[in-house]
N, C-alpha and C positions, 0 to 999 in steps of 0.2 A: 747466686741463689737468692730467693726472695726473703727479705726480712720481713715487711709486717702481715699482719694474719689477712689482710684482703688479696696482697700481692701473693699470698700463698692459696688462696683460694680461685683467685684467679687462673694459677698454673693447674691446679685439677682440674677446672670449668673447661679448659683450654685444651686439656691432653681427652676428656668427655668428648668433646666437638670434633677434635680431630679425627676420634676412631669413628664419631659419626659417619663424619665428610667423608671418609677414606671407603668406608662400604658401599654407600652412592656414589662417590665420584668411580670407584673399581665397576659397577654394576653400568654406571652409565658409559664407561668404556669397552666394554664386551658388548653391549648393545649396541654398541653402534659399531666396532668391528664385525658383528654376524652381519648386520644390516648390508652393509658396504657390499661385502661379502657375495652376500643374497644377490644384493643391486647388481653387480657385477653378472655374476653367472646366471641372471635372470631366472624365469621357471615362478611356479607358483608360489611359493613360499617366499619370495621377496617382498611381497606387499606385506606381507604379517610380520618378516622382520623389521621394514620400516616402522609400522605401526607402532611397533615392542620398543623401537629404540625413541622412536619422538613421546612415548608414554615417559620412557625413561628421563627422557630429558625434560620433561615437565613436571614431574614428580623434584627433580635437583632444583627447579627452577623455584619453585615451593617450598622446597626447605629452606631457600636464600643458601645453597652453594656454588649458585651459577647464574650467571646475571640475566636476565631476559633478553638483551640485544645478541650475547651471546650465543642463547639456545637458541633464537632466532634464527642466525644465519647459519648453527651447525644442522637445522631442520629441514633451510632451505638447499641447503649443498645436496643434502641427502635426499629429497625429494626430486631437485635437480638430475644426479644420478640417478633415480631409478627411473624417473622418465625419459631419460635419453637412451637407457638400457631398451625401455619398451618401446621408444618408438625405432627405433635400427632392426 
């Protein structure tokens, strides 16, 4: 347990950010599982799923819960996927 008053302030600042992070990091993972999804069984609403999900993950990117390199390359997978979906 934290004895002085900043190390105990710190564990509230900390347990705040957490329920942050946890509502974007949950939100950015339903977006990008619908997406997938989408990508997958192609049809017209795959492109607006993409869209929904790389908003999402720019939005994470922004709060500083996900590093830029990171959303980077889960943008480009996903982008990846749904153009090989479209062109088959």
């Amino acid at each position: 347990m934290a004895n002085t008053s900043s190390a105990i302030k710190r564990v509230r600042s900390s347990a705040r950010k957490r329920q942050r992070n946890l509502l974007v990091r949950s939100s950015v993972r339903t977006a990008l599982k619908s997406a997938r999804q989408a990508a997958d069984a192609g049809g017209d609403g795959s492109a607006q799923a993409v869209k929904r999900a790389v908003s999402e993950i720019d939005r994470a990117v922004s709060k500083g819960m996900m590093h830029k390199n990171n959303a980077a390359r889960r943008k480009a997978r996903l982008m990846k996927r749904l153009n090989n979906r479209a062109a088959v």
